[in-house]
Jmol script that loads the backbone (N, CA, C; Angstrom):
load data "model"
ATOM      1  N   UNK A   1     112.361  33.908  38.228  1.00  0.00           N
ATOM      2  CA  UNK A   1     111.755  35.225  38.283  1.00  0.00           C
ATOM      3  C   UNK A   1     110.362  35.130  37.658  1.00  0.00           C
ATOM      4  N   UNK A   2     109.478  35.593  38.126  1.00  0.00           N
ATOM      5  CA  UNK A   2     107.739  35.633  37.852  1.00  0.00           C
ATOM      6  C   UNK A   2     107.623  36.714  37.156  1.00  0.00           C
ATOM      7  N   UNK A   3     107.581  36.406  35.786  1.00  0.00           N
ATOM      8  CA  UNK A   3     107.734  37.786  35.149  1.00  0.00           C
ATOM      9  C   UNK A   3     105.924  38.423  34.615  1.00  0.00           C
ATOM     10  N   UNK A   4     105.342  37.846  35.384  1.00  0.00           N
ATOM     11  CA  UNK A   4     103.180  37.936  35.184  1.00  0.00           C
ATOM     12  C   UNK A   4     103.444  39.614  35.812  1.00  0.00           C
ATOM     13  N   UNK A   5     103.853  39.885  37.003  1.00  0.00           N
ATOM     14  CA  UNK A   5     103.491  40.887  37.289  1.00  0.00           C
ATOM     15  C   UNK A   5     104.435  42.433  36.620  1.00  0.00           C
ATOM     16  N   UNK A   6     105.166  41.954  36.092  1.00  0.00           N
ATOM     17  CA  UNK A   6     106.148  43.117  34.994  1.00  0.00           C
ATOM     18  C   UNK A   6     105.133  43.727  34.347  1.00  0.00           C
ATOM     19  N   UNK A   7     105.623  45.201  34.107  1.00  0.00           N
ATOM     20  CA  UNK A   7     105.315  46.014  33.264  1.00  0.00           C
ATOM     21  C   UNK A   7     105.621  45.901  32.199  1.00  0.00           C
ATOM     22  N   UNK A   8     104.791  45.741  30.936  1.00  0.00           N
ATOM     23  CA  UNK A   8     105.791  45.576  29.600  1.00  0.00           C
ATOM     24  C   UNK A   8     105.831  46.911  28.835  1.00  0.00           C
ATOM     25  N   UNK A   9     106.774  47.385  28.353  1.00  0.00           N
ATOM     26  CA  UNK A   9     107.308  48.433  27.985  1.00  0.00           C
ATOM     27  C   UNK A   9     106.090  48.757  26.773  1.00  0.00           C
ATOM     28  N   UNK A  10     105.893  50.397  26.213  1.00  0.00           N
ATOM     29  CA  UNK A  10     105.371  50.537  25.122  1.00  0.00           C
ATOM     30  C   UNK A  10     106.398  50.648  24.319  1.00  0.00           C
ATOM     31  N   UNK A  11     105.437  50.950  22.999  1.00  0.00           N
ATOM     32  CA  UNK A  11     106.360  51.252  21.801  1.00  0.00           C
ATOM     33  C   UNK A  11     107.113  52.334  21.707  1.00  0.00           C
ATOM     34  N   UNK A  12     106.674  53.411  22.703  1.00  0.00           N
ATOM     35  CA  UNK A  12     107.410  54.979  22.766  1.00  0.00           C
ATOM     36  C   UNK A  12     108.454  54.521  23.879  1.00  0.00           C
ATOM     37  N   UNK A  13     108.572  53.425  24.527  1.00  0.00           N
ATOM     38  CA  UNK A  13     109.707  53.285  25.581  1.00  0.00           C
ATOM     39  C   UNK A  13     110.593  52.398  24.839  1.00  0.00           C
ATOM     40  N   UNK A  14     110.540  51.940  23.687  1.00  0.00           N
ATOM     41  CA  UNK A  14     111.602  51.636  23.194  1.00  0.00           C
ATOM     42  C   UNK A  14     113.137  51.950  22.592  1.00  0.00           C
ATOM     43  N   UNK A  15     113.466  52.929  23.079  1.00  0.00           N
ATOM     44  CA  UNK A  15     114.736  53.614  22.476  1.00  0.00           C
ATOM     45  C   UNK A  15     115.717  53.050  23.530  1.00  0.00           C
ATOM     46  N   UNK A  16     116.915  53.409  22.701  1.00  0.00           N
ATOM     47  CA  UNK A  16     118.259  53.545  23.074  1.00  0.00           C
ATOM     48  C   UNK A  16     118.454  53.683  24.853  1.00  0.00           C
ATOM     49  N   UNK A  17     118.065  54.593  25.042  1.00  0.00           N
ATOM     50  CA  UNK A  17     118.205  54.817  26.556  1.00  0.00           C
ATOM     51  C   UNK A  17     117.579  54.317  27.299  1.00  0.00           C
ATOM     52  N   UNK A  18     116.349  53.754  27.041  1.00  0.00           N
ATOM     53  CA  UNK A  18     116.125  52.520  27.842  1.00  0.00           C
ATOM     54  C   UNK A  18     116.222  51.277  27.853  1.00  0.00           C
ATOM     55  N   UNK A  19     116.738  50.687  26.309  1.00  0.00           N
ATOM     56  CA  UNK A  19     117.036  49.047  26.352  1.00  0.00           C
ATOM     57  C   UNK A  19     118.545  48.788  26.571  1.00  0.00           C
ATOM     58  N   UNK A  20     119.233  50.094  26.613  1.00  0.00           N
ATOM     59  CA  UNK A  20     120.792  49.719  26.965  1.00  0.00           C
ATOM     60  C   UNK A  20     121.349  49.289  28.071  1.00  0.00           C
ATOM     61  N   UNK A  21     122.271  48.176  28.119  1.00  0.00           N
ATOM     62  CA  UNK A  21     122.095  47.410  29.182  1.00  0.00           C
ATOM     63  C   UNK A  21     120.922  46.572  29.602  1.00  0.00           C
ATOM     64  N   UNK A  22     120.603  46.402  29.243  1.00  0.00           N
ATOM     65  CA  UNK A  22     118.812  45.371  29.941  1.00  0.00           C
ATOM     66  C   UNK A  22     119.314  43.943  29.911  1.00  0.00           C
ATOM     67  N   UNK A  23     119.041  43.250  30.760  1.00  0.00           N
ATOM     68  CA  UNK A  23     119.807  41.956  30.940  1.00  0.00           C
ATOM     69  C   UNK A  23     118.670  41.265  30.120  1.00  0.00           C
ATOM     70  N   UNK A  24     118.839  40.380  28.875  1.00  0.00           N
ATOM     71  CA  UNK A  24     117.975  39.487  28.283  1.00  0.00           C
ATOM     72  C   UNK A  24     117.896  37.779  29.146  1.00  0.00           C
ATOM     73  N   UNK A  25     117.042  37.405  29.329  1.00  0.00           N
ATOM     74  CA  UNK A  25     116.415  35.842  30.199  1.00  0.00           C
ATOM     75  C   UNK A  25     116.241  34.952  29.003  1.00  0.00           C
ATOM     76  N   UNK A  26     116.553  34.018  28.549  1.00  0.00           N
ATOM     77  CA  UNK A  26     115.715  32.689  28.150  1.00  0.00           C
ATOM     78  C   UNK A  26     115.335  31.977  28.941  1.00  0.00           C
ATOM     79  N   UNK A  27     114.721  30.765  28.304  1.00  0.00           N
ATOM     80  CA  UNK A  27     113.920  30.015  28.864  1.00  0.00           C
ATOM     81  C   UNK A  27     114.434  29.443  30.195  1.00  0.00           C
ATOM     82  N   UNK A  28     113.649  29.653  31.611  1.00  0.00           N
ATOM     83  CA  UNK A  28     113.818  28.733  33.029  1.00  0.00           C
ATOM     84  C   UNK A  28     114.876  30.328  33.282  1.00  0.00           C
ATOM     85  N   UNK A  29     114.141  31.234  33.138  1.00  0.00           N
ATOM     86  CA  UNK A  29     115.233  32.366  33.123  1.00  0.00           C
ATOM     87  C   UNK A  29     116.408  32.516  33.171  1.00  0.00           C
ATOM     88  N   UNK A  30     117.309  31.751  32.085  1.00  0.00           N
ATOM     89  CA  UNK A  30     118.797  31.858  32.232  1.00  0.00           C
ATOM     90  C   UNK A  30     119.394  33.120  31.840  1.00  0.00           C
ATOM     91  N   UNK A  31     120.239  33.905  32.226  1.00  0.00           N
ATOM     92  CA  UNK A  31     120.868  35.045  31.772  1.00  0.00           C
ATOM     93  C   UNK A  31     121.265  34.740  30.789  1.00  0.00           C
ATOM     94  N   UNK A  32     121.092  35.543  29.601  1.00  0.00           N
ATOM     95  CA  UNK A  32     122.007  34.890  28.178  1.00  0.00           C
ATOM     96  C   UNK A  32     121.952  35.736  27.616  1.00  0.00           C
ATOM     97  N   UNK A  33     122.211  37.184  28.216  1.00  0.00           N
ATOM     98  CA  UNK A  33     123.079  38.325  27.698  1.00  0.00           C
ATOM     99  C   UNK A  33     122.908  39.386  27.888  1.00  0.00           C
ATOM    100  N   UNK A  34     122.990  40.570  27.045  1.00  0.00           N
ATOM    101  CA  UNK A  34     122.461  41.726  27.523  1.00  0.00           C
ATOM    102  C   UNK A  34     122.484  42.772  26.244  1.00  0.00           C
ATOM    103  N   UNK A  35     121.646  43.579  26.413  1.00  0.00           N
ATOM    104  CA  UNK A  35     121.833  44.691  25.349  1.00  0.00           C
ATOM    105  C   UNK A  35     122.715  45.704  25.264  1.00  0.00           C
ATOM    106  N   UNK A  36     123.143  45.374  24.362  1.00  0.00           N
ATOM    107  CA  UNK A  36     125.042  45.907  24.136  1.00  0.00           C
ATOM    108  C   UNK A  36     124.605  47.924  23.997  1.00  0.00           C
ATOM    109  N   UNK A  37     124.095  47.276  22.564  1.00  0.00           N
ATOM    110  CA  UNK A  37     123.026  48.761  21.839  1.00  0.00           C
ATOM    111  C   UNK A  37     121.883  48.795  20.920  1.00  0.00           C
ATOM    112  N   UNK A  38     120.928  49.774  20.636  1.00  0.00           N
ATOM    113  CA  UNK A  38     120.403  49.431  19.810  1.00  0.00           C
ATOM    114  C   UNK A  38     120.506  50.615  18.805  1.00  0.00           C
ATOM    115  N   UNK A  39     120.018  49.891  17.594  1.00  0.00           N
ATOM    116  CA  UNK A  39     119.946  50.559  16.492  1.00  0.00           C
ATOM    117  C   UNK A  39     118.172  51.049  16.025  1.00  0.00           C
ATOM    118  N   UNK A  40     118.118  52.239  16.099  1.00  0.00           N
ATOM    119  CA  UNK A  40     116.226  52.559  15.744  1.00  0.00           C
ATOM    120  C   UNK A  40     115.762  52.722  17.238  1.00  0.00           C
ATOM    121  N   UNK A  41     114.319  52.614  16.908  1.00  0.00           N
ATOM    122  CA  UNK A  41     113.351  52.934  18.076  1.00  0.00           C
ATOM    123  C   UNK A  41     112.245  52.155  17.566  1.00  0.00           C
ATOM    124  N   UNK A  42     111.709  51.656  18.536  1.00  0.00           N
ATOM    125  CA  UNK A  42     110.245  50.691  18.503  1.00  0.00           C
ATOM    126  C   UNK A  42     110.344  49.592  18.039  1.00  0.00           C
ATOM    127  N   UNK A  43     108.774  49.107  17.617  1.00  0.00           N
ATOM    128  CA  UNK A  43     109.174  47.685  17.364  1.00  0.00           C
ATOM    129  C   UNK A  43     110.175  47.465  16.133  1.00  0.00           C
ATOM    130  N   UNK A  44     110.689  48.428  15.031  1.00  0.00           N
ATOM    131  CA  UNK A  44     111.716  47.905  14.248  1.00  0.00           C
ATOM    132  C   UNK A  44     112.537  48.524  14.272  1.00  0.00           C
ATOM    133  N   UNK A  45     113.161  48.373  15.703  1.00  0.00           N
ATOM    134  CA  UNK A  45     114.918  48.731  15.912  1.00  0.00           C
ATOM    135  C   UNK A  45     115.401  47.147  16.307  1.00  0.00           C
ATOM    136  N   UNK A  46     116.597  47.430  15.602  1.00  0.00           N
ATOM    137  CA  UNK A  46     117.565  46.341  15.870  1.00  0.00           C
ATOM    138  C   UNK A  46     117.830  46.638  17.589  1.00  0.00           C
ATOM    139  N   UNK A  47     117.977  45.409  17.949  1.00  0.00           N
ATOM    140  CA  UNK A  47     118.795  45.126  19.512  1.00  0.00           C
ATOM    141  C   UNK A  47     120.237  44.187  19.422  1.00  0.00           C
ATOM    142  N   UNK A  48     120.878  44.594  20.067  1.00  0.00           N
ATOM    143  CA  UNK A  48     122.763  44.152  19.839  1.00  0.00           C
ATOM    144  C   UNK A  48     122.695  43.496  21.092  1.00  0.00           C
ATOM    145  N   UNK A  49     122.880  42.239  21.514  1.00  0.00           N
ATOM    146  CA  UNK A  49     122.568  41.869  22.400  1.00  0.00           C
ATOM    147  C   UNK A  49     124.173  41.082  22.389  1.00  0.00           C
ATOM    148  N   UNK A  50     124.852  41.282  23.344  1.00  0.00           N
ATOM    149  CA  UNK A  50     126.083  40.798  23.669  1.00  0.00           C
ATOM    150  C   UNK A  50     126.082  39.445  24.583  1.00  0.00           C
ATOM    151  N   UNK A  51     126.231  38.050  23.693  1.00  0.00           N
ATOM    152  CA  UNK A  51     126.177  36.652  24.386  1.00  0.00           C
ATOM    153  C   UNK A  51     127.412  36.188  24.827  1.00  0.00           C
ATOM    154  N   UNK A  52     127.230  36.046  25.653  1.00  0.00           N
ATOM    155  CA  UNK A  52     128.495  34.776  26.165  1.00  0.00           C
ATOM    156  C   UNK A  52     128.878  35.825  26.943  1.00  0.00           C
ATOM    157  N   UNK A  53     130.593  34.759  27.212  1.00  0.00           N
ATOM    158  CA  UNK A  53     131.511  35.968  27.787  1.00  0.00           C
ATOM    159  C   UNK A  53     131.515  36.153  28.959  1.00  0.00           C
ATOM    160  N   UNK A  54     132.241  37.276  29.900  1.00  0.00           N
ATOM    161  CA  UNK A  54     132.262  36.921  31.452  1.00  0.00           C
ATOM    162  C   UNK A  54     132.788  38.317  31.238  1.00  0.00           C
ATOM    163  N   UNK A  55     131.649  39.135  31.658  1.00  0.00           N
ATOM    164  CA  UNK A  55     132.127  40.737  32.002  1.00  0.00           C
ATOM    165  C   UNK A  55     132.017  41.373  31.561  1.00  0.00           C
ATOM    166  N   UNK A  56     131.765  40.986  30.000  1.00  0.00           N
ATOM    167  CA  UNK A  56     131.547  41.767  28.530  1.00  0.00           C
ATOM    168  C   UNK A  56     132.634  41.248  27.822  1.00  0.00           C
ATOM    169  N   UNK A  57     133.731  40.708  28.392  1.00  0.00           N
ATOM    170  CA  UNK A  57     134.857  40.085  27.876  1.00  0.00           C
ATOM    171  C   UNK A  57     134.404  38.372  26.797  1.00  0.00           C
ATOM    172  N   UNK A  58     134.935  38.704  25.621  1.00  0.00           N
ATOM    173  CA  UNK A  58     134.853  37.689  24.928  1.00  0.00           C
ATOM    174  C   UNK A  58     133.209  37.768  24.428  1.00  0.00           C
ATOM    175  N   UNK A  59     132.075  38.161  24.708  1.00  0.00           N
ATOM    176  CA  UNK A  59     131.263  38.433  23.976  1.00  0.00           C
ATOM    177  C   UNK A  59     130.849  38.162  22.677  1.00  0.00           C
ATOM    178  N   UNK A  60     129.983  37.751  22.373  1.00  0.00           N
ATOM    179  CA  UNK A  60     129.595  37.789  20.677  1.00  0.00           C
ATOM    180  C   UNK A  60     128.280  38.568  20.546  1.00  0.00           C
ATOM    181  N   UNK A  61     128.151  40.071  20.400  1.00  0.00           N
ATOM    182  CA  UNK A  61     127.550  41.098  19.668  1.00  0.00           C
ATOM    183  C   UNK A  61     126.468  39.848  18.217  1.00  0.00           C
ATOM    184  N   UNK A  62     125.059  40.279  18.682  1.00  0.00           N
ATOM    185  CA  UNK A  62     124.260  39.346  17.889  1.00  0.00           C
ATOM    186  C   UNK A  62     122.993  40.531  17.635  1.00  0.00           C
ATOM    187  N   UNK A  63     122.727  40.878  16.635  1.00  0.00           N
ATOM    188  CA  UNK A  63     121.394  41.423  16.043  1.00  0.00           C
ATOM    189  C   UNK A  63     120.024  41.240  15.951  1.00  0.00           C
ATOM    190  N   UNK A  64     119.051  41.093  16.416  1.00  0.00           N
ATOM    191  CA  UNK A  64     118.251  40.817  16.663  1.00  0.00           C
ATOM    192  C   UNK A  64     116.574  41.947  16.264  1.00  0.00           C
ATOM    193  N   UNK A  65     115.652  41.748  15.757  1.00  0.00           N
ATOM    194  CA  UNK A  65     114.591  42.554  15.742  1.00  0.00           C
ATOM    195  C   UNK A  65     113.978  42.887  16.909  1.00  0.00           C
ATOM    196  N   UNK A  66     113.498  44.336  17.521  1.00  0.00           N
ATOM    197  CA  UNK A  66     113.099  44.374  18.750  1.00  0.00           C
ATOM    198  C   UNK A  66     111.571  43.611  19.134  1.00  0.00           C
ATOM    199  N   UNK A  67     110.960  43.341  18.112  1.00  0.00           N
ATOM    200  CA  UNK A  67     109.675  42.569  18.286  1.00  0.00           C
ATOM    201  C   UNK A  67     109.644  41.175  18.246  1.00  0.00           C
ATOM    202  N   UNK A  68     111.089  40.601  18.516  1.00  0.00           N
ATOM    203  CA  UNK A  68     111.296  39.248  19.068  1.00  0.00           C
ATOM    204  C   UNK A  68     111.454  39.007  20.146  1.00  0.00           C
ATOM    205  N   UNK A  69     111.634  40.177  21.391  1.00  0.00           N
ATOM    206  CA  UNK A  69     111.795  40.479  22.646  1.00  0.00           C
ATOM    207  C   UNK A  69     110.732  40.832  23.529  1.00  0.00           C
ATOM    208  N   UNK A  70     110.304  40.436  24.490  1.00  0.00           N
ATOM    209  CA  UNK A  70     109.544  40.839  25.236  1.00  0.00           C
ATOM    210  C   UNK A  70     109.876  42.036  26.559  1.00  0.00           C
ATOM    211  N   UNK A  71     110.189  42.914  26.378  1.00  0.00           N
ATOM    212  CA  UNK A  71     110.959  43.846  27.121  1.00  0.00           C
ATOM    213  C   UNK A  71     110.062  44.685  28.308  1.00  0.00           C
ATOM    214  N   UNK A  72     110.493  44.367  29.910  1.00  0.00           N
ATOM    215  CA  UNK A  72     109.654  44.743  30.884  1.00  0.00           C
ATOM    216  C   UNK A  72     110.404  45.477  31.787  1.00  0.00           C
ATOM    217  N   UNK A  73     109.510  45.780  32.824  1.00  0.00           N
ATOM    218  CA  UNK A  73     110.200  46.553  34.155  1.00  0.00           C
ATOM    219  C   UNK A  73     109.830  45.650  35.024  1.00  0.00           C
ATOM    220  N   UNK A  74     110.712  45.240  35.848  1.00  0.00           N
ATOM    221  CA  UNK A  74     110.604  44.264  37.199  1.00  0.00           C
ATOM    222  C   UNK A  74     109.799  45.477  38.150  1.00  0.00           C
ATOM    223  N   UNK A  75     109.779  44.930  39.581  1.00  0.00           N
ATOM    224  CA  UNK A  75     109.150  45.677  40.845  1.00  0.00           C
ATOM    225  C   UNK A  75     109.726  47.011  41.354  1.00  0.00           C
ATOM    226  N   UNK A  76     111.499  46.744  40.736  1.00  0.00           N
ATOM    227  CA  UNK A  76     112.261  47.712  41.235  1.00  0.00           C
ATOM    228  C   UNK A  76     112.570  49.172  40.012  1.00  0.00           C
ATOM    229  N   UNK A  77     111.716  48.997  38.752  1.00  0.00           N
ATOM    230  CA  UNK A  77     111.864  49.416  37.778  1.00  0.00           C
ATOM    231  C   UNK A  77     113.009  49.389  36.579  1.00  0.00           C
ATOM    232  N   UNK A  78     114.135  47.748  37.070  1.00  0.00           N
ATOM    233  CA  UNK A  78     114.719  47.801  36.149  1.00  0.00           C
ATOM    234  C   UNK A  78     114.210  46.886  34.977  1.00  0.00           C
ATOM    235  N   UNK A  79     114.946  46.934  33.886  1.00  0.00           N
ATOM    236  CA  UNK A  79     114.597  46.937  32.697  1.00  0.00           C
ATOM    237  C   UNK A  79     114.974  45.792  31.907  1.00  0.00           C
ATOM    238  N   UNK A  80     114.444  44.545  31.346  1.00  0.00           N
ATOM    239  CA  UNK A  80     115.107  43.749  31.184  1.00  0.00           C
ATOM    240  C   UNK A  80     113.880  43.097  29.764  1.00  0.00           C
ATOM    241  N   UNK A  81     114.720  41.877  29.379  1.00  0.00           N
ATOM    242  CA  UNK A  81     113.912  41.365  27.853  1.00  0.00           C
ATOM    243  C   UNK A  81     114.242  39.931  28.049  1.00  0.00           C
ATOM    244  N   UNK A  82     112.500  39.204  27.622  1.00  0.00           N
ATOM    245  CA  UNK A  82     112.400  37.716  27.930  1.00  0.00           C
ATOM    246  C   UNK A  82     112.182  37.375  26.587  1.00  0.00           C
ATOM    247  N   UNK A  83     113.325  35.868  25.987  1.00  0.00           N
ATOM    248  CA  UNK A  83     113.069  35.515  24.481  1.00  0.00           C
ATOM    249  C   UNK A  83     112.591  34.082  24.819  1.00  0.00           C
ATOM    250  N   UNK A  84     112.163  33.217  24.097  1.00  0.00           N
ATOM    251  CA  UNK A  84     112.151  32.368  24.078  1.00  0.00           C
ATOM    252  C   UNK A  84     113.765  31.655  23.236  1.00  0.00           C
ATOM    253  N   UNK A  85     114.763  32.428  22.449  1.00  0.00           N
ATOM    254  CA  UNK A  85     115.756  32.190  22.026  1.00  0.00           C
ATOM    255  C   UNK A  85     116.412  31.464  23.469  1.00  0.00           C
ATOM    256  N   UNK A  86     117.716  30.720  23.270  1.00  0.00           N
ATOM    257  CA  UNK A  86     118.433  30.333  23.882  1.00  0.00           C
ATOM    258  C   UNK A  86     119.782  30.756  24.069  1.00  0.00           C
ATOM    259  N   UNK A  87     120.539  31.074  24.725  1.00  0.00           N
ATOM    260  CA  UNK A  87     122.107  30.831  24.368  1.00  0.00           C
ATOM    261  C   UNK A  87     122.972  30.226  23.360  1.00  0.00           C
ATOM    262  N   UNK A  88     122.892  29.364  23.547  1.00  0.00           N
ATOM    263  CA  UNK A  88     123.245  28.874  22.090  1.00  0.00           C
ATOM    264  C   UNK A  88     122.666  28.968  20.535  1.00  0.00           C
ATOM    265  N   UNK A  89     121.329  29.008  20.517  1.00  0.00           N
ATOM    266  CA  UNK A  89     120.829  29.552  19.291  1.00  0.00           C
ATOM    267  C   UNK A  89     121.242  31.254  18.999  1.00  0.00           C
ATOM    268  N   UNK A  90     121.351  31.946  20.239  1.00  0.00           N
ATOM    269  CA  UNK A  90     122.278  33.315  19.573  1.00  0.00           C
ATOM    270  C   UNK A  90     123.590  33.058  19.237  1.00  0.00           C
ATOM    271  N   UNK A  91     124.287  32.376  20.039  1.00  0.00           N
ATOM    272  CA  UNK A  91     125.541  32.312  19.784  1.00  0.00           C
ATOM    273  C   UNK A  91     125.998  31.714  17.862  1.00  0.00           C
ATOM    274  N   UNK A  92     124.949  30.838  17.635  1.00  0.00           N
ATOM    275  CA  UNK A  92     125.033  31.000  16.346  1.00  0.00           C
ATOM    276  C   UNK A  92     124.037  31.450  15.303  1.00  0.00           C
ATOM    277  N   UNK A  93     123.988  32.392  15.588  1.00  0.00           N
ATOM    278  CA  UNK A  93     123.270  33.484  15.180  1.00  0.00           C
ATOM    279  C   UNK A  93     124.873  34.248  14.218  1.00  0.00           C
ATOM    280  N   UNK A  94     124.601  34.632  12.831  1.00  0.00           N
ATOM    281  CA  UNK A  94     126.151  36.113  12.752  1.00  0.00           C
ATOM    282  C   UNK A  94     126.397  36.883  13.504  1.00  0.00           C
ATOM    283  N   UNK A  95     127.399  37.052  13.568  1.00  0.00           N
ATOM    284  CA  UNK A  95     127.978  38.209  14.278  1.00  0.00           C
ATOM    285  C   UNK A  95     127.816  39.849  13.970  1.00  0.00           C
ATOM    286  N   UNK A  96     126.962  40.677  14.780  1.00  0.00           N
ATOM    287  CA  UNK A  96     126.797  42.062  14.326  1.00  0.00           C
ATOM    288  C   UNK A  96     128.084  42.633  14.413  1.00  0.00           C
ATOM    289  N   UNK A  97     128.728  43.389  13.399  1.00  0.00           N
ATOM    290  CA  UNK A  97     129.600  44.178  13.068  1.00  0.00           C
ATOM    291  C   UNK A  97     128.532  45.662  12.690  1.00  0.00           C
ATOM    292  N   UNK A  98     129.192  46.749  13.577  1.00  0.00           N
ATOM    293  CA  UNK A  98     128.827  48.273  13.005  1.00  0.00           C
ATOM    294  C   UNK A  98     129.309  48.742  12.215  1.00  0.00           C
TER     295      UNK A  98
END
end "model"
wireframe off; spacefill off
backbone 0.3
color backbone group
């Protein structure tokens, strides 16, 4: 995915209702998770980004600062966040508990 021509979100589009669900990419764009929920608004809200797993099943819920994310709108206006993190570096990452 060519992510040059994305829109990148402002700081007032950072809430709850728009990063929920947003599929997160690492590097060579691998899917490696998604935003479960977040906690706050802007650049210092937490993002819950749910790794692993197959469906949401088995999941590991991981915490993250929102200004470690690069969070855009594709062509079709959905909503998604590019890290340079990996899969496995979240996966051992702690586990967010609410």
């Amino acid at each position: 995915m060519d992510h040059t021509n994305h829109v990148r979100l402002t700081e007032a589009e950072l809430t709850p209702d728009i990063l929920e669900n947003a599929t997160v990419y690492g590097l060579d764009d691998e899917d490696i998770g998604s935003v479960s929920h977040v906690h706050g608004a802007g650049s210092t809200a937490q993002v819950v980004i749910d790794v692993g797993g197959f469906l949401g099943i088995g999941a590991k819920p991981v915490a993250v600062p929102a200004s470690q994310l690069d969070f855009m709108r594709d062509e079709d206006g959905e909503v998604h966040a590019v890290t340079s993190w990996t899969k496995e570096q979240l996966k051992d990452m702690p586990e967010h508990i609410d």
